[in-house]
C-alpha positions in Angstrom: 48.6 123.6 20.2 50.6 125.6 17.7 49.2 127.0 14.5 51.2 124.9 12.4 50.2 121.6 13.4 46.8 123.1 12.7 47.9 123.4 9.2 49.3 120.2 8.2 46.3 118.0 10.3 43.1 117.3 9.2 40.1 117.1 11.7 38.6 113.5 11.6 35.5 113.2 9.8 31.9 112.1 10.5 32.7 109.2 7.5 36.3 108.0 7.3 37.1 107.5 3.9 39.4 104.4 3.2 43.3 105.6 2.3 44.5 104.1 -1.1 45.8 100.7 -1.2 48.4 99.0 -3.4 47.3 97.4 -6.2 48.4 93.7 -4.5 45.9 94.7 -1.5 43.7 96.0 -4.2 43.4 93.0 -6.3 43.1 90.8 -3.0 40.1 92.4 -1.9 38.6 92.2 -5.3 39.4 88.5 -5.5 36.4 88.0 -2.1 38.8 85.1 -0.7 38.6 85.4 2.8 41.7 83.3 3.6 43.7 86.2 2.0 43.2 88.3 5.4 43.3 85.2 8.2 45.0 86.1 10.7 49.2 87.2 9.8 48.4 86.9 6.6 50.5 89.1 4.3 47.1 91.0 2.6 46.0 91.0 6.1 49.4 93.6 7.9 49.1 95.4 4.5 45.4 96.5 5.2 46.4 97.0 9.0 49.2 99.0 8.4 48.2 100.9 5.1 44.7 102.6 7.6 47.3 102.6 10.5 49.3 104.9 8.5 46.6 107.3 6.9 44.8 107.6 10.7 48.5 108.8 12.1 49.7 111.1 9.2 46.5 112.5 8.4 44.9 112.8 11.1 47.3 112.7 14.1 45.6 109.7 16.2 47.5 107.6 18.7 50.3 110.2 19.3 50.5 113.0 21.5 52.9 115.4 21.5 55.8 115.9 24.1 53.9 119.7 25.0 50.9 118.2 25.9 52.0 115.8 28.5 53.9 118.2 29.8 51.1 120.7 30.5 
């Protein structure tokens, strides 16, 4: 593993922490209706893909790089 990717990755912690959401998401989940987040619900691929996002930027999960395959 190079340095670099050391530098712009973040190990995973003991307690994830939730990313932000966008204040849509934010006032769904405030509003406790379930049928929001059934399933392909619009509220429901934000959440998905908004924790999707954080866990493969941040933290590099789901991906592996080309080098490691290879090795």
């Amino acid at each position: 593993m190079d340095s670099n990717e050391n530098d712009t990755k973040h190990t995973f912690p003991h307690v994830y922490k939730l990313p932000q959401f966008p204040e849509t998401l934010r006032l769904a989940l405030a509003s406790q209706d379930a049928s929001a987040f059934k399933l392909r619900t619009y509220y429901r691929n934000i959440l998905i893909s908004s924790i999707y996002d954080d866990l493969t930027r941040s933290y590099n999960l789901w991906y592996v790089k080309e080098k490691r395959v290879l090795l």
